[in-house]
ZAMARGU-4260 file (C-alpha; in steps of 0.2 Angstrom, whole numbers, plus 5000, padded with zeros to 4 digits):
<rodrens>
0) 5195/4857/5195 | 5180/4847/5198 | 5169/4861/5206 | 5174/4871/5192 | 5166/4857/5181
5) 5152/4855/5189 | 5151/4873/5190 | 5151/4874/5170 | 5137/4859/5168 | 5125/4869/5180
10) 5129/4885/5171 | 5124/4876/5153 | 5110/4867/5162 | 5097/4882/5162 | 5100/4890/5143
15) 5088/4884/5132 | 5097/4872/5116 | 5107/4878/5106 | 5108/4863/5094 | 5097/4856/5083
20) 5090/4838/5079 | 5094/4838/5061 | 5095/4827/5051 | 5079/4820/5063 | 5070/4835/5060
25) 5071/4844/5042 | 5079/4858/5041 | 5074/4871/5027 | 5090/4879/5020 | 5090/4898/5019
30) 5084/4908/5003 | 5103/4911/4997 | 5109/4896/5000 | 5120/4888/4985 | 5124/4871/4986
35) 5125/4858/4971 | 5126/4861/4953 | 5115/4858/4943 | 5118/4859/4922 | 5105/4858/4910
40) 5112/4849/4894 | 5100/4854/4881 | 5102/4873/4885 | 5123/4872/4884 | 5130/4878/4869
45) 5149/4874/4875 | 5156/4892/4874 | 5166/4890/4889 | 5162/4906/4899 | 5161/4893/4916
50) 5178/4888/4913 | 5185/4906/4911 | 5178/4910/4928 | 5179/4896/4938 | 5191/4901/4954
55) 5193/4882/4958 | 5195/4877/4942 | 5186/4863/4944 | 5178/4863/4926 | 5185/4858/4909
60) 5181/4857/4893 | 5189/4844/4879 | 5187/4840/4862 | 5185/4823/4856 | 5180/4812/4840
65) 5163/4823/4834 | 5158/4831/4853 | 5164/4843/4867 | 5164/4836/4882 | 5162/4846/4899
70) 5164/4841/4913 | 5161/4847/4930 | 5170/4839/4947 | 5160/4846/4959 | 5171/4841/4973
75) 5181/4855/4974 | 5168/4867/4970 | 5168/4881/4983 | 5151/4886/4978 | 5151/4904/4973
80) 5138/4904/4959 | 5151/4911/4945 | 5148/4899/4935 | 5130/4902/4935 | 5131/4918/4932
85) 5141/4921/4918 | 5132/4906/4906 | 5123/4915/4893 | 5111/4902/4893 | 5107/4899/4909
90) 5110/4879/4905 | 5122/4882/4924 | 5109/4881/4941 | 5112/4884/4959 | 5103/4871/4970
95) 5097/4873/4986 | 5103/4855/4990 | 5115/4855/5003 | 5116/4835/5008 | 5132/4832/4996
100) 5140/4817/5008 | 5145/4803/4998 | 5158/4791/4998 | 5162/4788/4978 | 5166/4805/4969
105) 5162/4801/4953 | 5143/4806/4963 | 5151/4823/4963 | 5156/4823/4945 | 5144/4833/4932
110) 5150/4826/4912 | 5141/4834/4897 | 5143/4827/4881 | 5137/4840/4867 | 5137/4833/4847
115) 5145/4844/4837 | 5141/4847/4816 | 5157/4844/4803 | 5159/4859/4791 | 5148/4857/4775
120) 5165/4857/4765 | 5181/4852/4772 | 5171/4839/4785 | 5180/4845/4802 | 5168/4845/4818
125) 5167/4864/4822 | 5152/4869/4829 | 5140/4861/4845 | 5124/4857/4839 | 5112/4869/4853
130) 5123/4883/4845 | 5122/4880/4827 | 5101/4877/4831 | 5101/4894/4841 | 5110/4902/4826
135) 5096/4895/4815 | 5083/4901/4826 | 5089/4919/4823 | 5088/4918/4805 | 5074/4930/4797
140) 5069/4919/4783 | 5080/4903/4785 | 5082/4899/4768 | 5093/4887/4764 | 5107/4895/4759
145) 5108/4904/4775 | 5107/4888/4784 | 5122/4883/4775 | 5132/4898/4776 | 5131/4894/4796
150) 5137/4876/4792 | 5155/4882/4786 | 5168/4883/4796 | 5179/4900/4797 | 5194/4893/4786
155) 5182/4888/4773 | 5174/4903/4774 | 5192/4912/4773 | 5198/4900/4758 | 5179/4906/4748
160) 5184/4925/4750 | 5200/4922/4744 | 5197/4915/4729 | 5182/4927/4725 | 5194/4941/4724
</rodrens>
């Protein structure tokens, strides 16, 4: 047993090294790489396409007094880019960044808080801010009364056909 180790250590001895001496020497990540997320707040419009496609379910998305809140625990993440690719806006990024150690996961945790706008005429939050601004963008001569037929929500909309016919 002890030629056979010594056998082995002289074997080893003359290959070059197979390891490297990161993290003493940088190591540059590969061009495909994921690794962290990275959201960008202005650009989310909250339409939940990352929840949808999530496979670890790791993102959620909760309405509370006036905003939507999304949040992202990054922990479980298994890092297959869905997410990034189905956002319409983009507002959802891959990183190269690989170095994700920590030991508090609230480090890993990714919460959004995007205002929402209260109908015009029954004062309910209904739309998120970045959307109702993007709609306006659209607009071909944003007159005002375009602008505000955007700020009602569905059910007022329905209860203004209804008593119209």
């Amino acid at each position: 047993m002890f030629k056979s180790k010594i056998k082995a250590l002289l074997f080893s001895s003359r290959h070059k090294k197979i390891t490297r001496s990161y993290p003493f020497v940088p190591l540059k990540p590969p061009e495909n790489l994921r690794g962290r997320l990275e959201v960008i707040t202005d650009k989310c419009i909250g339409c939940g396409n990352c929840v949808r496609t999530c496979p670890s379910r790791l993102i959620s998305i909760e309405n509370t007094d006036g905003e939507k809140v999304v949040m992202f625990s990054s922990g479980r993440c298994i890092y297959c880019g869905r997410c990034a690719s189905v956002c319409p806006e983009k507002a959802i990024q891959i990183t190269h960044e690989f170095e994700l150690a920590t030991d508090n996961k609230r480090d890993l945790e990714i919460v959004i808080h995007l205002k929402m706008v209260n109908c015009l005429l029954c004062g309910k939050p209904f739309i998120v801010e970045n959307l109702l601004n993007k709609q306006i963008a659209k607009l071909q001569d944003k007159s005002e009364e375009q602008i505000k037929r955007l700020m009602i929500c569905s059910e007022c909309k329905k209860k203004i056909q209804e008593k119209g016919h």
